[in-house]
Every structure is written in C-alpha cells, then in structure tokens.
N, CA, C and O atoms as a GROMACS GRO file, in nm:
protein
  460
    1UNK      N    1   8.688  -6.978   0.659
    1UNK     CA    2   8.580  -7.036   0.739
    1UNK      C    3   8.633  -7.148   0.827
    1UNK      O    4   8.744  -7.200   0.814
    2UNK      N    5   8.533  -7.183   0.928
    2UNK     CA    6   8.583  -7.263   1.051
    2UNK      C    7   8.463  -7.354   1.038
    2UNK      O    8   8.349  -7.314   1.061
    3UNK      N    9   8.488  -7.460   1.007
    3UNK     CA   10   8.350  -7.594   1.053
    3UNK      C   11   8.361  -7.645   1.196
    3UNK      O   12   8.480  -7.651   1.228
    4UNK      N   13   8.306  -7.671   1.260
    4UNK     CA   14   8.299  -7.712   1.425
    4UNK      C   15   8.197  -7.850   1.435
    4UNK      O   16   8.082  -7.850   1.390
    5UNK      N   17   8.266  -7.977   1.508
    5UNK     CA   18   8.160  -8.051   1.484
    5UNK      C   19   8.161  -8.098   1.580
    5UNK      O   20   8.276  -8.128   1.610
    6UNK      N   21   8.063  -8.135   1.682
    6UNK     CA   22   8.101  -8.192   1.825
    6UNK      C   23   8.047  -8.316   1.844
    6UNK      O   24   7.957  -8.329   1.761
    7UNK      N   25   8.058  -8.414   1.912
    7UNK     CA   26   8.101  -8.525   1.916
    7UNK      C   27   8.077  -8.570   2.060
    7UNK      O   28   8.083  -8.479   2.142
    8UNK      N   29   8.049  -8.713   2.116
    8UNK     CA   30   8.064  -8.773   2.237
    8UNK      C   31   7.942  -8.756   2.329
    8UNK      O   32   7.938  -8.826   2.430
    9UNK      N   33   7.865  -8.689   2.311
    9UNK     CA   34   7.698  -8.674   2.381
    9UNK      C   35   7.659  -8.808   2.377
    9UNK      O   36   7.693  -8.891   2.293
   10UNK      N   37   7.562  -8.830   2.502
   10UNK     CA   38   7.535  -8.946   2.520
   10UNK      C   39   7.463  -8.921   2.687
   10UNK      O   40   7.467  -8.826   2.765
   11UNK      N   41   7.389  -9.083   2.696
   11UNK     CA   42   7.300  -9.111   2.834
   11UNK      C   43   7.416  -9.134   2.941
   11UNK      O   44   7.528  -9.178   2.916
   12UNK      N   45   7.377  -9.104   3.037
   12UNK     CA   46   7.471  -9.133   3.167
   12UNK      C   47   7.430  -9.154   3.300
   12UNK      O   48   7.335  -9.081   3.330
   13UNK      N   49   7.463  -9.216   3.375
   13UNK     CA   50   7.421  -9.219   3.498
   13UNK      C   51   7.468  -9.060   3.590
   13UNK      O   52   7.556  -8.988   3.544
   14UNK      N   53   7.403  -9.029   3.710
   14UNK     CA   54   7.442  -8.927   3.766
   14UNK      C   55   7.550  -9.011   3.857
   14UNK      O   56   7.526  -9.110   3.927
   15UNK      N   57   7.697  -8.932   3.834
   15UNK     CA   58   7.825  -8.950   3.876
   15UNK      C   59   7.936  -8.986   3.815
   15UNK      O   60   8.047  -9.007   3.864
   16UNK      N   61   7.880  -8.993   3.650
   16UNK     CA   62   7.962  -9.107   3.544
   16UNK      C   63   8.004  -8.967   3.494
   16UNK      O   64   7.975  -8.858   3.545
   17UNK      N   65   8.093  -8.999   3.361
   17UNK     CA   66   8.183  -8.915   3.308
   17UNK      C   67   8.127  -8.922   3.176
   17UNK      O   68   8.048  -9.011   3.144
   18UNK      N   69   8.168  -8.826   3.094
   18UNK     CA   70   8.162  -8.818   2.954
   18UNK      C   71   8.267  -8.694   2.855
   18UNK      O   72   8.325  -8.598   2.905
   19UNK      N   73   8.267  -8.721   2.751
   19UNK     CA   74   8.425  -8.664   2.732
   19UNK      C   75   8.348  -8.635   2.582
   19UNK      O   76   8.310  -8.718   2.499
   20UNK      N   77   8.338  -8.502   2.578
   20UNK     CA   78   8.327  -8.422   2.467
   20UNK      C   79   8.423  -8.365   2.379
   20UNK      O   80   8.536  -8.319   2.396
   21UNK      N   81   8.353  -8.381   2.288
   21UNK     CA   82   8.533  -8.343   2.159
   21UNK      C   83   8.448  -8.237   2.017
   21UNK      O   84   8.360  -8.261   1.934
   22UNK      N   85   8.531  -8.122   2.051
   22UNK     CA   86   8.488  -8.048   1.934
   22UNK      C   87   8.626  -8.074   1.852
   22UNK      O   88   8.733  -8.097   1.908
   23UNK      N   89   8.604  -8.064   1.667
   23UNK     CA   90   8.662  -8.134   1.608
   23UNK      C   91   8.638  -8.010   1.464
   23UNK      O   92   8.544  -7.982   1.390
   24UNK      N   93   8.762  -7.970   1.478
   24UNK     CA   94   8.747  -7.823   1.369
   24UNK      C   95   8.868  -7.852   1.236
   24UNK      O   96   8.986  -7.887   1.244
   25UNK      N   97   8.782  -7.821   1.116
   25UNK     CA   98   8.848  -7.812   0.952
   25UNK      C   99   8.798  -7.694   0.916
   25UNK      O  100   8.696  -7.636   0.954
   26UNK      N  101   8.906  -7.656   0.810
   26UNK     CA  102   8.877  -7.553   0.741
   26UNK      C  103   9.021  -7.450   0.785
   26UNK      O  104   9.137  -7.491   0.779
   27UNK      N  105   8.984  -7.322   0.826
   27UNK     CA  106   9.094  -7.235   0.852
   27UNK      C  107   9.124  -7.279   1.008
   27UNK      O  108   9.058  -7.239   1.104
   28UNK      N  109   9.234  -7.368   1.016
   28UNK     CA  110   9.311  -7.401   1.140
   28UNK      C  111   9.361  -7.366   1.234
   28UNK      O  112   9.369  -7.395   1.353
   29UNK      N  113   9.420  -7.244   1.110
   29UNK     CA  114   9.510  -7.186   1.167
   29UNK      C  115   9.386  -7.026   1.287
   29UNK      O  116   9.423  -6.974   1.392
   30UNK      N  117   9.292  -7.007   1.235
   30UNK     CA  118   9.254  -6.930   1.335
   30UNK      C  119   9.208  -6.983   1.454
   30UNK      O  120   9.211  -6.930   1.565
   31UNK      N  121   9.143  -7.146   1.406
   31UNK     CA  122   9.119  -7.257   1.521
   31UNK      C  123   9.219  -7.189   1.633
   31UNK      O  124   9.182  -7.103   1.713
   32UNK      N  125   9.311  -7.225   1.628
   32UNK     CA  126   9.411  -7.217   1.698
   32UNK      C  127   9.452  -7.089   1.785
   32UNK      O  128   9.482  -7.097   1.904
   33UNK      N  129   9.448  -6.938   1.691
   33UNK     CA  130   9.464  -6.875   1.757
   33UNK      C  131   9.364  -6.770   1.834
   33UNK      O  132   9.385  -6.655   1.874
   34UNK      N  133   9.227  -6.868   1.841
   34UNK     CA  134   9.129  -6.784   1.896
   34UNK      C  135   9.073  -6.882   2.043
   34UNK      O  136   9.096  -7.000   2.068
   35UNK      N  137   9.008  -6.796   2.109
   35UNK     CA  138   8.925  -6.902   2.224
   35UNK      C  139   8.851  -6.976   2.202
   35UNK      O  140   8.767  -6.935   2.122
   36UNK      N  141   8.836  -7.096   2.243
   36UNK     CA  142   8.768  -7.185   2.205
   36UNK      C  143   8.617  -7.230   2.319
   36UNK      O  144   8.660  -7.285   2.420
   37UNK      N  145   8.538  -7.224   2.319
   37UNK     CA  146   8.463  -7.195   2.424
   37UNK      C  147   8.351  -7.311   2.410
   37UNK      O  148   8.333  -7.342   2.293
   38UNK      N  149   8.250  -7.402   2.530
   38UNK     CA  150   8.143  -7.505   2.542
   38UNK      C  151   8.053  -7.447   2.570
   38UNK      O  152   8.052  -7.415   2.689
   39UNK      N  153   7.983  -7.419   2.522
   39UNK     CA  154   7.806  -7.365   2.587
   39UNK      C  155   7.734  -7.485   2.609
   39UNK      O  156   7.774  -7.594   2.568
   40UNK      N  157   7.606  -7.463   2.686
   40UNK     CA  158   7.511  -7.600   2.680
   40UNK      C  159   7.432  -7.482   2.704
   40UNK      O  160   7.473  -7.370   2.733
   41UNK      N  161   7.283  -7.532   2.683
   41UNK     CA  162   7.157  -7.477   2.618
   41UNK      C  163   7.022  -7.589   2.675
   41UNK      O  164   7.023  -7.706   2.638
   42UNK      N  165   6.936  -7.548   2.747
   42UNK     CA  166   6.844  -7.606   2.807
   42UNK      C  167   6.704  -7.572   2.734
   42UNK      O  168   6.694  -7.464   2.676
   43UNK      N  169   6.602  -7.656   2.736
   43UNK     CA  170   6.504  -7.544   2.696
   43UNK      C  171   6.459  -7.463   2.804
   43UNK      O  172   6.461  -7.502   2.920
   44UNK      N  173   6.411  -7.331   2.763
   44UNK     CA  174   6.389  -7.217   2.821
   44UNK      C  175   6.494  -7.130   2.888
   44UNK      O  176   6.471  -7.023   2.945
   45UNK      N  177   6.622  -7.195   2.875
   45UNK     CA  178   6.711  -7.111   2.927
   45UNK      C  179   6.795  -7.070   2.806
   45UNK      O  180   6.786  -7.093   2.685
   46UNK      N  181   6.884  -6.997   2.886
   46UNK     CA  182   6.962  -6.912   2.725
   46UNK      C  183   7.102  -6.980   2.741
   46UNK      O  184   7.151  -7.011   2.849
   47UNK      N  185   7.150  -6.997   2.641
   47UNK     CA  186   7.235  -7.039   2.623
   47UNK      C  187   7.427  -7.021   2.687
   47UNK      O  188   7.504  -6.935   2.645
   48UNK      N  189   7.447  -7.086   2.751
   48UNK     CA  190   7.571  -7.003   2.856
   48UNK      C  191   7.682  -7.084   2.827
   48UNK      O  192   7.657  -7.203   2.808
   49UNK      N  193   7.810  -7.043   2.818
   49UNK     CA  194   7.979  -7.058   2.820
   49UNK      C  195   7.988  -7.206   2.994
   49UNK      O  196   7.959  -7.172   3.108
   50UNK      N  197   8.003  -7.250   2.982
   50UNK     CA  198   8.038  -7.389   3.078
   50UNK      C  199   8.184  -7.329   3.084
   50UNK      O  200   8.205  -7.258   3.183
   51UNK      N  201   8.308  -7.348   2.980
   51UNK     CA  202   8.382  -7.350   2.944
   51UNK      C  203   8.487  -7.288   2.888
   51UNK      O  204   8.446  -7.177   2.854
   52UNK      N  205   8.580  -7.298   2.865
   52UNK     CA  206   8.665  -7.205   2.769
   52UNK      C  207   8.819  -7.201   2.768
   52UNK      O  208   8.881  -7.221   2.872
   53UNK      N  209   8.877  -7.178   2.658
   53UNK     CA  210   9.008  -7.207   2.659
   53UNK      C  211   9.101  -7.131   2.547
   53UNK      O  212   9.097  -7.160   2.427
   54UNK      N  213   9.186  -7.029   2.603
   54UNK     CA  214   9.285  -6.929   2.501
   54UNK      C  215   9.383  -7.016   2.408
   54UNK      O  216   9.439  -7.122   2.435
   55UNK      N  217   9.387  -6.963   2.324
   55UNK     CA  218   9.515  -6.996   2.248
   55UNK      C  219   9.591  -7.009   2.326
   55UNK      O  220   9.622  -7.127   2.313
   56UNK      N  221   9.674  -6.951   2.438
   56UNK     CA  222   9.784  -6.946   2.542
   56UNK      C  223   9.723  -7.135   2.602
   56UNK      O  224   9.802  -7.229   2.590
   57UNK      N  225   9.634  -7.148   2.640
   57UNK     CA  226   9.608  -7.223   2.746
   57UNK      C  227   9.537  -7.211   2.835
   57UNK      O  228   9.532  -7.296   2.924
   58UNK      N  229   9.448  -7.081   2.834
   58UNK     CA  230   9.435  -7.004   2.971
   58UNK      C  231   9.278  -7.095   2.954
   58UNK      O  232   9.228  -7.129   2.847
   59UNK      N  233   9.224  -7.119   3.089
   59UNK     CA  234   9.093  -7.202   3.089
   59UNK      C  235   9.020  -7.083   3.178
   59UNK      O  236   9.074  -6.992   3.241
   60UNK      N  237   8.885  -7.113   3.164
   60UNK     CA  238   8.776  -7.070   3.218
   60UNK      C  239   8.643  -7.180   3.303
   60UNK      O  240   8.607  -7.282   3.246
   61UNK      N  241   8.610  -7.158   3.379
   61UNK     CA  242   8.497  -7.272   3.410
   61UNK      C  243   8.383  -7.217   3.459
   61UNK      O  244   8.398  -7.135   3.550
   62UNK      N  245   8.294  -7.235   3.429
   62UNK     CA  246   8.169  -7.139   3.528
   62UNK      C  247   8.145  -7.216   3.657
   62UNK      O  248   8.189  -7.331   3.670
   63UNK      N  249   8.071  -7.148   3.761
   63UNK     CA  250   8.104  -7.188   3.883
   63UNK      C  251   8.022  -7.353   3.916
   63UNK      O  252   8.046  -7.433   4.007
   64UNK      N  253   7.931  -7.361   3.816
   64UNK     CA  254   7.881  -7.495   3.838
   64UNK      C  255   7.929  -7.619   3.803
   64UNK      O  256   7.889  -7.725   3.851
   65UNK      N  257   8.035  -7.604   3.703
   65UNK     CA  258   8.099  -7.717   3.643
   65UNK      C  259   8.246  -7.696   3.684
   65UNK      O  260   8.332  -7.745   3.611
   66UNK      N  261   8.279  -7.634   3.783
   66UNK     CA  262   8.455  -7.579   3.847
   66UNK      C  263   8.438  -7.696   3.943
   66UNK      O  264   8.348  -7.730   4.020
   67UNK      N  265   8.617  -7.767   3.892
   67UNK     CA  266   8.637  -7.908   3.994
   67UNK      C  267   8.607  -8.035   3.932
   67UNK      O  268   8.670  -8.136   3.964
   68UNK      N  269   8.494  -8.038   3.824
   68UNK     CA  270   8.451  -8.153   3.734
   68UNK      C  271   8.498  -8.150   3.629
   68UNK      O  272   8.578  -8.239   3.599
   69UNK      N  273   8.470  -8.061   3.547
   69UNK     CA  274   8.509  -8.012   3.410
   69UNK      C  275   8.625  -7.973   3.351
   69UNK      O  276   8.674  -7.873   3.403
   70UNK      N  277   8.682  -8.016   3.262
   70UNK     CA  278   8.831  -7.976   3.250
   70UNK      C  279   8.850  -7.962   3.056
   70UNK      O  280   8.844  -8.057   2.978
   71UNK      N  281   8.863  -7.883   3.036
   71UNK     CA  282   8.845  -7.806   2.881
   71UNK      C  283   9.013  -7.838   2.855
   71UNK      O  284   9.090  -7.814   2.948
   72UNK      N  285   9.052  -7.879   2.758
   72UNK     CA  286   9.174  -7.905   2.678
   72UNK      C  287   9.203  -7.894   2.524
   72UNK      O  288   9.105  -7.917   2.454
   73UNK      N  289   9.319  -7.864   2.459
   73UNK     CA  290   9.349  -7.822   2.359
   73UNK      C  291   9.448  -7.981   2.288
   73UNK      O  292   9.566  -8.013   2.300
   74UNK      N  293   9.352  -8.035   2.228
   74UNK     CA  294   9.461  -8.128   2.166
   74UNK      C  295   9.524  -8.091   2.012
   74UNK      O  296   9.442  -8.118   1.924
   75UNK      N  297   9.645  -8.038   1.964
   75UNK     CA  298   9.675  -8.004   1.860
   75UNK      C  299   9.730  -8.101   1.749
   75UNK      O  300   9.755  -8.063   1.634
   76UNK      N  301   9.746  -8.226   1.793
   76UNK     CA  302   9.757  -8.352   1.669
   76UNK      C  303   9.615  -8.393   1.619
   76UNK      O  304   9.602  -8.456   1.514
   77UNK      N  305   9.496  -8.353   1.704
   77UNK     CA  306   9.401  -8.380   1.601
   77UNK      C  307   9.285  -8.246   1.587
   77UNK      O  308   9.163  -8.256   1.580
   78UNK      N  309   9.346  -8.152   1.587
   78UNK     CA  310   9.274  -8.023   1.614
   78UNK      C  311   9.112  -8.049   1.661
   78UNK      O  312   9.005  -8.054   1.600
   79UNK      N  313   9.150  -8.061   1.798
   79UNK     CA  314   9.004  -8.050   1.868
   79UNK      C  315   9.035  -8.003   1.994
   79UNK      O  316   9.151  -8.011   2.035
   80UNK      N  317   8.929  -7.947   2.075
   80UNK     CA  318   8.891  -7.880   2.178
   80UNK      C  319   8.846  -8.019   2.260
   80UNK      O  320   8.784  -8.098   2.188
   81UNK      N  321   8.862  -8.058   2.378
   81UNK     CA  322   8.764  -8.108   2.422
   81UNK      C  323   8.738  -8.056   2.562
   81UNK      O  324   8.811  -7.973   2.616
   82UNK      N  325   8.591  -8.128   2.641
   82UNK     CA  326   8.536  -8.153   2.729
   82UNK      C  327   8.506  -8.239   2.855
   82UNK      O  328   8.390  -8.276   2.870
   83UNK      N  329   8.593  -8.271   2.941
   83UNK     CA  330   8.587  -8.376   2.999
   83UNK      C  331   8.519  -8.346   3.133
   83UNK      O  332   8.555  -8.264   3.219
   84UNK      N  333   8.388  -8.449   3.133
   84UNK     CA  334   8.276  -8.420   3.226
   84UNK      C  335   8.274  -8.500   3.311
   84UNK      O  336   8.227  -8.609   3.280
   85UNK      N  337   8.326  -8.481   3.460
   85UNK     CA  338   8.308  -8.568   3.517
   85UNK      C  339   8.194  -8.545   3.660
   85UNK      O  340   8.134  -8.442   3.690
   86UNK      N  341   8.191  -8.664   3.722
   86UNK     CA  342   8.060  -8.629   3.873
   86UNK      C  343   7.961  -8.559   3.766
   86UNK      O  344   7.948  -8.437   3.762
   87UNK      N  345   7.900  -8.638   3.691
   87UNK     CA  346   7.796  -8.525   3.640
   87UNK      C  347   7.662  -8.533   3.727
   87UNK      O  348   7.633  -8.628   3.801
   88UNK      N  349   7.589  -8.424   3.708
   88UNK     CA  350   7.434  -8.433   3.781
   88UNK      C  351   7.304  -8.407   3.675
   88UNK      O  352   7.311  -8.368   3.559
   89UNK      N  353   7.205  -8.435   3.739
   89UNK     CA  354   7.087  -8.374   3.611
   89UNK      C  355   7.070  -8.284   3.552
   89UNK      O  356   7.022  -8.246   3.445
   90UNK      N  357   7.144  -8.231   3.687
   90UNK     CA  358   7.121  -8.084   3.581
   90UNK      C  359   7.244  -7.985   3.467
   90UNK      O  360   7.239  -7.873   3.417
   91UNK      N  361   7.343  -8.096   3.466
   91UNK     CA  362   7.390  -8.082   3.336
   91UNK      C  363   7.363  -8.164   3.239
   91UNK      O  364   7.447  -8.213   3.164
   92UNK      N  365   7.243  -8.181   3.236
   92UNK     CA  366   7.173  -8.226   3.128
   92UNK      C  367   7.118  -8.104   3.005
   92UNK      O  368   7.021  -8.029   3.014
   93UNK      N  369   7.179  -8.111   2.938
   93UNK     CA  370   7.164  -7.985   2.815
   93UNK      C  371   7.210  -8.032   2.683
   93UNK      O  372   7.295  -8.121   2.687
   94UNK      N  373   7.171  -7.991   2.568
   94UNK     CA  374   7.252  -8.001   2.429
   94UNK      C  375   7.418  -7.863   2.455
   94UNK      O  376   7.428  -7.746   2.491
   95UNK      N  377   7.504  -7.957   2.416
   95UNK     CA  378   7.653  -7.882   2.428
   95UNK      C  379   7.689  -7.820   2.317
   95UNK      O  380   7.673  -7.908   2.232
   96UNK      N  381   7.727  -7.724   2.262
   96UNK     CA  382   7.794  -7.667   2.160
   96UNK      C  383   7.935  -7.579   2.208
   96UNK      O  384   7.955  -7.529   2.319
   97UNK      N  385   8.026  -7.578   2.086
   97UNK     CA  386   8.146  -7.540   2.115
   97UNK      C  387   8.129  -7.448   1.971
   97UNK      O  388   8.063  -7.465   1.868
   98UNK      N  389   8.238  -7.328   2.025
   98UNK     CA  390   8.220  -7.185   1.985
   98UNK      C  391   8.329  -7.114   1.990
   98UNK      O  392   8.392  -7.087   2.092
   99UNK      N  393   8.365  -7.070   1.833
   99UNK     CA  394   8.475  -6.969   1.837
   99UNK      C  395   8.490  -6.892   1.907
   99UNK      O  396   8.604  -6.933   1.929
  100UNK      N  397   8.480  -6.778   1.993
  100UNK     CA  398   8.454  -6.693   2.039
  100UNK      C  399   8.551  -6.567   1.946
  100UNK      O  400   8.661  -6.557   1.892
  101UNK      N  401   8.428  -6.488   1.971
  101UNK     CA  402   8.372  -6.344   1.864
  101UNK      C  403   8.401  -6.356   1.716
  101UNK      O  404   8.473  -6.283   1.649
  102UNK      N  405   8.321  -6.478   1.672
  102UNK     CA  406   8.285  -6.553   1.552
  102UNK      C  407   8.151  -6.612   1.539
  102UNK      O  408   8.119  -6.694   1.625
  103UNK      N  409   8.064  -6.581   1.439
  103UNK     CA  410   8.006  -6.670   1.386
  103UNK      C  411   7.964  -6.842   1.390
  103UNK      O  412   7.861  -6.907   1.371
  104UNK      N  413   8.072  -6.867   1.417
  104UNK     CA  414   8.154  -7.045   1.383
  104UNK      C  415   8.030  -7.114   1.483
  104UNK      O  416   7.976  -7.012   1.527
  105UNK      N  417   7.984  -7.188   1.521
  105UNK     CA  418   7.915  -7.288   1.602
  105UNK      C  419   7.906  -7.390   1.576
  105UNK      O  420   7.891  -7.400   1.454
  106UNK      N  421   7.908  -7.500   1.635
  106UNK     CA  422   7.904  -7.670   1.600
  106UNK      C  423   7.739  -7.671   1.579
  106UNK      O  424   7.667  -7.573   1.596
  107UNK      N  425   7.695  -7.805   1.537
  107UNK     CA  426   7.544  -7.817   1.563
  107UNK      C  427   7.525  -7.864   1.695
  107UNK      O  428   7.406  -7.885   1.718
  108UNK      N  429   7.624  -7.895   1.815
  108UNK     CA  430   7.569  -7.948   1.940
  108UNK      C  431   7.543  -8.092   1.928
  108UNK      O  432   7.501  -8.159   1.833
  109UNK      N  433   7.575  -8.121   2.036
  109UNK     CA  434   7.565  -8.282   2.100
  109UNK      C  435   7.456  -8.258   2.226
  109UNK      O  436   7.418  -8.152   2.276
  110UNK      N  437   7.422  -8.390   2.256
  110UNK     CA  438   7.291  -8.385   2.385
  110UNK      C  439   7.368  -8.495   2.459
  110UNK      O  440   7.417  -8.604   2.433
  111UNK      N  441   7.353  -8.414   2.565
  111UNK     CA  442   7.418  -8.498   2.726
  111UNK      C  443   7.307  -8.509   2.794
  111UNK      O  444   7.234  -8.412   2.817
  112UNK      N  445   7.284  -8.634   2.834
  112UNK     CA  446   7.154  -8.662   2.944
  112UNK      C  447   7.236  -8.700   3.016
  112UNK      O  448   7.343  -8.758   2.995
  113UNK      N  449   7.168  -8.654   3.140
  113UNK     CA  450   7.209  -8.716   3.291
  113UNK      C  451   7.124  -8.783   3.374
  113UNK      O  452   7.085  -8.706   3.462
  114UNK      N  453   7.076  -8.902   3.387
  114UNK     CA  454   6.968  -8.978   3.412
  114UNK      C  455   6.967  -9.126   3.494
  114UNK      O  456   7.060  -9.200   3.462
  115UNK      N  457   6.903  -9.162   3.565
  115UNK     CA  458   6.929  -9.273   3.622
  115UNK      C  459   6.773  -9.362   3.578
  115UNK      O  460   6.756  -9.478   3.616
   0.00000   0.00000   0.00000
C-alpha cells in the first residue's frame, strides 16, 4: 500500500505562489516507479489531472496551468510536489495527488485564490 498526504494549501492573493507537496509512506518503492499525478476538483466540476510526472521525469501540464506550474520529483524526502505560480481564481479548487492506475489518493488540500 501507498499513503499520500498533501500538504501546503492555503489563501492567496491572485498572482502569488504556492508550493504543494505530496508526501508518500508505505511501499516507496512503487512511489517511485509509477506516475505521479495533481488533480484539483471544484464543486460541480469533475475532477481533472493539472499535472503529472513519470518515474523517468517526463512532466505533463494541462493547458491552463502550462508556464506557471511546475510538478517535481524530490527523492530525499519522497514527495511529489507542486509549484503554483501567477495564480488566478480560478485555480481555486481542493488539490489531490494520485498514483496513477491505482487506487492511492491523498485526502486533498484547498487552494483559494482571492483578493
């Protein structure tokens, strides 16, 4: 099993930064060799991939957060993170980070974007 716990959600002004950290125990070792992926989740909308990042390195960005967002693999403290920058309102969502084609899910952090 994989525990996922995410971390760093918080209020922000629109243009400020915020730096998300998923933070995984348990089996490491698949941590590692699977994709590691950020969803955020609005109400009424469904839940969508922001993010993403291969075992290799290989990143993904969806087209709204490409140029701001920058997904990284830190392996001295096995976490994924999120680094959000120029944010706007409307990445205002609860964030979760996700094994991909696993089960595994964090409980999510909440990012407001607000002035």
């Amino acid at each position: 099993q994989v525990q996922l716990v995410e971390s760093g959600g918080g209020l922000v002004q629109p243009g400020g930064s915020l730096r998300l950290s998923c933070a995984a125990s348990g089996n490491i070792l698949k941590f590692w060799r699977t994709t590691v992926g950020w969803y955020r989740e609005t109400p009424g909308k469904q839940r969508a991939e922001v993010a993403s990042i291969t075992s290799e390195g290989t990143t993904y960005y969806a087209d709204s957060v490409k140029g701001r967002f920058t997904i990284s693999r830190d392996s001295t403290k096995n976490t994924v993170t999120l680094q959000m920058d120029s944010l706007k309102p409307e990445d205002t969502a609860v964030y979760y980070c996700h094994l991909r084609d696993t089960d595994y899910w964090g409980k999510g952090t909440l990012v407001t974007v607000s002035s």
